[in-house]
Backbone as a chain_set.jsonl record, in Angstrom:
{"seq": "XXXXXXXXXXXXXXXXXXXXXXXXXXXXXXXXXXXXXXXXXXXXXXXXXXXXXXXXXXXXXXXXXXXXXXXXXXXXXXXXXXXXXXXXXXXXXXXXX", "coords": {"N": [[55.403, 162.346, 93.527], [54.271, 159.637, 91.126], [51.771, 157.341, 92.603], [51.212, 155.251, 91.067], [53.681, 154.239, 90.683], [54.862, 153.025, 92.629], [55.071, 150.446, 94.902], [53.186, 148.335, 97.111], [54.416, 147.693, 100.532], [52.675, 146.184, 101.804], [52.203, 143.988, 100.002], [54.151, 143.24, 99.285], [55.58, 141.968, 101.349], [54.148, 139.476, 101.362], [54.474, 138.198, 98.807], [57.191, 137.564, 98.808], [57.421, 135.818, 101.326], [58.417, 137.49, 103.647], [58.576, 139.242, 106.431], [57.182, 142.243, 107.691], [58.918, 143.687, 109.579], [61.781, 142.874, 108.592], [61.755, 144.832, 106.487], [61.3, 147.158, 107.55], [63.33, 147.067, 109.15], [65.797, 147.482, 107.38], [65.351, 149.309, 105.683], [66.38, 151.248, 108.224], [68.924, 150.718, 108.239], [69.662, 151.582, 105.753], [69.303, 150.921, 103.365], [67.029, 150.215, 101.924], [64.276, 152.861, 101.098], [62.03, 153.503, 102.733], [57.97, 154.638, 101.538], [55.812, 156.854, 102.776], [52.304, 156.981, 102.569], [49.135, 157.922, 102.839], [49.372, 156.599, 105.019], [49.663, 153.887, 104.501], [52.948, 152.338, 103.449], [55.072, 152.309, 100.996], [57.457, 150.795, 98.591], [59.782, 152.44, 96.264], [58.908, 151.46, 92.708], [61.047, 151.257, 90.583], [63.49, 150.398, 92.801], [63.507, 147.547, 93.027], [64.42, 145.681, 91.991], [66.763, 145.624, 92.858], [65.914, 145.392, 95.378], [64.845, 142.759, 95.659], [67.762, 141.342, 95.263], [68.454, 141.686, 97.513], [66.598, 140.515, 99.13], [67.471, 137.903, 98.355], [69.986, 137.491, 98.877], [69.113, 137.438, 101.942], [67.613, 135.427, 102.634], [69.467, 133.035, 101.029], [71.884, 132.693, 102.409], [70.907, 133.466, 104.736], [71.512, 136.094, 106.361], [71.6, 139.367, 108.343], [70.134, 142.369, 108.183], [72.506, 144.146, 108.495], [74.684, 142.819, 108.164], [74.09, 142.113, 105.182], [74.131, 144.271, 104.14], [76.85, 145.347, 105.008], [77.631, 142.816, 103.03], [76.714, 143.988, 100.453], [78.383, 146.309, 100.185], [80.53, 145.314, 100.265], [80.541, 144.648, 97.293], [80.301, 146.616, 96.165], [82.93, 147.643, 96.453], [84.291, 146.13, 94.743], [83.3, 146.532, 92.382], [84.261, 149.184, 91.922], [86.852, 148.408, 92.124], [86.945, 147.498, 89.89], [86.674, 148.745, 87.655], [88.433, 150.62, 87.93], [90.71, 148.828, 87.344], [90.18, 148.708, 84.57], [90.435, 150.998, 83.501], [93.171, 151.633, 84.246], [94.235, 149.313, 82.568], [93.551, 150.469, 80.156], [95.421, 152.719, 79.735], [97.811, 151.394, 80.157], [97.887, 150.392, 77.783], [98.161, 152.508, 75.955], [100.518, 153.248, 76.384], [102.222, 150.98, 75.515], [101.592, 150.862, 73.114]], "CA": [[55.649, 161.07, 92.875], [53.329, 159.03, 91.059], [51.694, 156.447, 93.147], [51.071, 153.975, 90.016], [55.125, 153.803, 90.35], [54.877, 152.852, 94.07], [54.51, 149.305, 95.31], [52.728, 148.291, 98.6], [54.966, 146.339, 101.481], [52.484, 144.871, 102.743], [52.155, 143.232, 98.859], [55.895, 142.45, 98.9], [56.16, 141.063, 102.045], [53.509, 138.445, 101.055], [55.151, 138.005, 97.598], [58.416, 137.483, 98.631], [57.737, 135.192, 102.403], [59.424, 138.435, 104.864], [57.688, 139.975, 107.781], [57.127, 143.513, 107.857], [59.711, 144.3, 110.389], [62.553, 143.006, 107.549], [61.84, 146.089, 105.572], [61.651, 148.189, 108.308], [64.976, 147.089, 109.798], [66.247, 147.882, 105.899], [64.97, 150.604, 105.893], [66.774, 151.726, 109.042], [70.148, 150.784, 108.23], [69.648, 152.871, 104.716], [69.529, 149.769, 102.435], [65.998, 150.557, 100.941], [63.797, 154.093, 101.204], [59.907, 153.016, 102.37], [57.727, 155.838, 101.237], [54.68, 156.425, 103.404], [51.463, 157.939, 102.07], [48.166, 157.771, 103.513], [49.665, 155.272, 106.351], [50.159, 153.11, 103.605], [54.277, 151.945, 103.412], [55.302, 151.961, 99.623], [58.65, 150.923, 97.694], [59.63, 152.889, 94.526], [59.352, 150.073, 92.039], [62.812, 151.277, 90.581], [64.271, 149.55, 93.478], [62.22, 146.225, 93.139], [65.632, 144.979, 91.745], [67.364, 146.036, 94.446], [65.16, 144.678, 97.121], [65.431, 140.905, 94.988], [68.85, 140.77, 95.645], [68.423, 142.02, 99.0], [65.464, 139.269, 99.779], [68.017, 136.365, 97.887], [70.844, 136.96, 100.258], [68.67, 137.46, 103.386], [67.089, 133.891, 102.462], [70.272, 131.787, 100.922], [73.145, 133.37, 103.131], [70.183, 134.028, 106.596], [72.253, 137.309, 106.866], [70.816, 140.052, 109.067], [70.191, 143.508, 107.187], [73.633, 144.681, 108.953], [75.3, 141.506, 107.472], [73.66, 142.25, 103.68], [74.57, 145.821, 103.982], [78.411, 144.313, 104.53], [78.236, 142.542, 101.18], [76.53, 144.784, 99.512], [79.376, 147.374, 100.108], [81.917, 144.521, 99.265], [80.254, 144.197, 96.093], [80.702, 147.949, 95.525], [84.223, 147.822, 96.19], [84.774, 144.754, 93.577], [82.685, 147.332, 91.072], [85.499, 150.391, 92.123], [88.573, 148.062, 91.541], [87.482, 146.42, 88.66], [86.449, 149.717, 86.958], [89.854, 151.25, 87.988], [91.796, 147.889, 86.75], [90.405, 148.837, 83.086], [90.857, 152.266, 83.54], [94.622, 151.531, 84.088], [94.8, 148.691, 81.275], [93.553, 151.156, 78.602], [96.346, 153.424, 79.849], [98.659, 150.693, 79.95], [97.767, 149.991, 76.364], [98.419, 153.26, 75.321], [101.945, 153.712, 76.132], [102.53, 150.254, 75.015], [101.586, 151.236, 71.911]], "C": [[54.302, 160.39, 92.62], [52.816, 157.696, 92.14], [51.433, 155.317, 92.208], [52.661, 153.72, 90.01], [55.563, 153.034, 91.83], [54.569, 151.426, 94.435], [54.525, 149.077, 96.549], [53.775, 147.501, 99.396], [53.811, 145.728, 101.481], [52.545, 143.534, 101.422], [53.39, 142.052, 98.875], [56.39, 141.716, 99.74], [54.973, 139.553, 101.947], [54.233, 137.156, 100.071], [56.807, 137.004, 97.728], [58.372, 136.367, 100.516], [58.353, 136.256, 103.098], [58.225, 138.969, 105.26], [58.128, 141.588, 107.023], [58.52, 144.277, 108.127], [61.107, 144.049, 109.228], [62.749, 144.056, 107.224], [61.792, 147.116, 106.651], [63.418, 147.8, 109.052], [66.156, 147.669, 108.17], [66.777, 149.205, 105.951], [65.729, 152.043, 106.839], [68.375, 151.413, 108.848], [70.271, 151.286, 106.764], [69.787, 151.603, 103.491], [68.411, 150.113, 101.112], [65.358, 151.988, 101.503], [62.431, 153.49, 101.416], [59.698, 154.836, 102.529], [56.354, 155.97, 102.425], [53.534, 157.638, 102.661], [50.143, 157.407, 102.477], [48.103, 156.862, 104.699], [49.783, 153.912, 105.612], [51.657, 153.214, 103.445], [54.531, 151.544, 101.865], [56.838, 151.913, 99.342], [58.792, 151.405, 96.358], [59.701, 151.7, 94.078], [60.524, 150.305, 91.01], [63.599, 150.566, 90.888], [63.945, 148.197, 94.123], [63.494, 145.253, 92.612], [66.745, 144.853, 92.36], [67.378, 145.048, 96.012], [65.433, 143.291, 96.583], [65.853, 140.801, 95.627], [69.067, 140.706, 96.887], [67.982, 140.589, 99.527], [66.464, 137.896, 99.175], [68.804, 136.425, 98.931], [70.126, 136.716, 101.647], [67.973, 135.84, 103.066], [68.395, 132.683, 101.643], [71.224, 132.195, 101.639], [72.405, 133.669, 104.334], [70.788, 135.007, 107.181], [70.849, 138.341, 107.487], [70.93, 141.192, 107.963], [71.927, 144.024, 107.818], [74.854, 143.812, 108.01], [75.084, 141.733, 105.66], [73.807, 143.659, 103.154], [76.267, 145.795, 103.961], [78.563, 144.01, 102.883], [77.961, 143.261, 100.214], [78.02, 146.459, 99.145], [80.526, 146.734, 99.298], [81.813, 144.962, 97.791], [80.67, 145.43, 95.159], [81.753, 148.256, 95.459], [84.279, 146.805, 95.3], [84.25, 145.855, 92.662], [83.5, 148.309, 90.912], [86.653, 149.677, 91.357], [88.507, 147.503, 89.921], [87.293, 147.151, 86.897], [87.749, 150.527, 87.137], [90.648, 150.317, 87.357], [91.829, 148.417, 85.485], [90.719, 149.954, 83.017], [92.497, 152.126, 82.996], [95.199, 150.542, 82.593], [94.646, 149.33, 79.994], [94.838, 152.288, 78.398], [97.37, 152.604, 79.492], [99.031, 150.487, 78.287], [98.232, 151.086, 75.534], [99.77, 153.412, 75.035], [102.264, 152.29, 75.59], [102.824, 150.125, 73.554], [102.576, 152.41, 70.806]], "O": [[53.374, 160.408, 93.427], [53.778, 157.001, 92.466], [51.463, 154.233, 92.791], [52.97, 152.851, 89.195], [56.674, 152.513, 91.934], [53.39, 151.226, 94.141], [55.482, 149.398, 97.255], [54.065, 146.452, 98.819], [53.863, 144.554, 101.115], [52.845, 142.375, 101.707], [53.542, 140.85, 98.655], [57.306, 140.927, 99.508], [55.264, 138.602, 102.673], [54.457, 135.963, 100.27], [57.298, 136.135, 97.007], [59.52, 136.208, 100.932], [59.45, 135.74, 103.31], [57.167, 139.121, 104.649], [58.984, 141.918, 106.203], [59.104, 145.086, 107.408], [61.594, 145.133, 108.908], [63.84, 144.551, 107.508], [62.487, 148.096, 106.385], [64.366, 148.551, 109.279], [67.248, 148.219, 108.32], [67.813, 149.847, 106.122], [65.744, 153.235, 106.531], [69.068, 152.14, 109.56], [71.479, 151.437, 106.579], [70.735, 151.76, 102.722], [68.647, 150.235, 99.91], [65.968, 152.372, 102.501], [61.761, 153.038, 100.488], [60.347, 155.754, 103.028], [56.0, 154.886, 102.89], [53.811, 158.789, 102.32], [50.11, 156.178, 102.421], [47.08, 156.454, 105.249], [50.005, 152.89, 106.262], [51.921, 154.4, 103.247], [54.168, 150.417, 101.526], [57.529, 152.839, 99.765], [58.132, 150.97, 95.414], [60.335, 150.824, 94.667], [60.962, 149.238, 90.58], [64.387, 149.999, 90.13], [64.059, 147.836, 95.294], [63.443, 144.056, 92.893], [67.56, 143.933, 92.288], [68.041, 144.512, 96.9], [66.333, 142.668, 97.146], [65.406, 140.371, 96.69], [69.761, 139.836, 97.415], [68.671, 139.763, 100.125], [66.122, 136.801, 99.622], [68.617, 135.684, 99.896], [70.551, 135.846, 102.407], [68.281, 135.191, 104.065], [68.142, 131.482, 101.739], [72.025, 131.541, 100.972], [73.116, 134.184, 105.196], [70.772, 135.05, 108.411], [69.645, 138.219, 107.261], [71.665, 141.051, 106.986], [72.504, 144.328, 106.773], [75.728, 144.328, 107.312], [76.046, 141.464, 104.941], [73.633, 144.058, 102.003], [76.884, 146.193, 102.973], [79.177, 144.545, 101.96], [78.656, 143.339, 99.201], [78.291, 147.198, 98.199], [81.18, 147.116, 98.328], [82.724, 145.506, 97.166], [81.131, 145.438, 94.017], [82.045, 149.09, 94.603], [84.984, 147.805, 95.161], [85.198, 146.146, 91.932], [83.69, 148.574, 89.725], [87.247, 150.082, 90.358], [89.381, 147.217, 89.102], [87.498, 146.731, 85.759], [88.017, 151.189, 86.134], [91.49, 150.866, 86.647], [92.914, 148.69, 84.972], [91.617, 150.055, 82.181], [92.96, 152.369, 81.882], [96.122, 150.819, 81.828], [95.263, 149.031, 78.972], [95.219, 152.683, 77.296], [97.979, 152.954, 78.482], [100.139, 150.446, 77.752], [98.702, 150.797, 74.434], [100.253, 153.632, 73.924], [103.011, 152.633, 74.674], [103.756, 149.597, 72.947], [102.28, 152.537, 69.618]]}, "num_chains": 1, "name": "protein.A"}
C-alpha cells in the first residue's frame, strides 16, 4: 500500500481533540484497522469518513467505542430493512400491476 494514501494518528488525534488510546481501543473492538509501518500508526484515508462519524458520536453522544460499535450496527440494520422494504414494494408493485 501506498503510504501517500495513509494518514498519521498521531495527526488525527491532534486534528480531531482524542487521545491515542481512543483509536487504539477502536481499533480493538474492530471499528477501524490502524496500519503500522516503521512504528509509525497510520489510517487508510478511505476510512477518514468513517472515523468522522465515529469521532461525532464519541463527542455528542460520550459513548464508549463498545457503545458506538452498538449504533453503528443499529444503523446497519435500519440500512438491511429499509433496502428489503423496497425490495418488497417493487415486488408489490409488480403484481399490482
Amino acid at each position: 500500500m501506498k503510504k501517500e494514501t495513509l494518514i498519521p494518528l498521531d495527526q488525527l488525534c491532534s486534528n480531531y481533540s482524542v487521545e491515542m488510546s481512543f483509536f487504539s481501543n477502536l481499533n480493538e473492538t474492530g471499528l477501524i484497522e490502524i496500519r503500522k509501518i516503521d512504528q509509525m500508526e497510520y489510517i487508510h484515508q478511505e476510512s477518514l469518513d468513517h472515523i468522522e462519524k465515529i469521532i461525532r458520536i464519541y463527542h455528542e453522544l460520550e459513548l464508549n467505542p463498545e457503545g458506538i460499535d452498538v449504533v453503528f450496527n443499529l444503523l446497519q440494520k435500519i440500512e438491511d430493512l429499509q433496502e428489503e422494504l423496497r425490495s418488497v414494494k417493487n415486488r408489490l408493485r409488480l403484481y399490482e400491476q
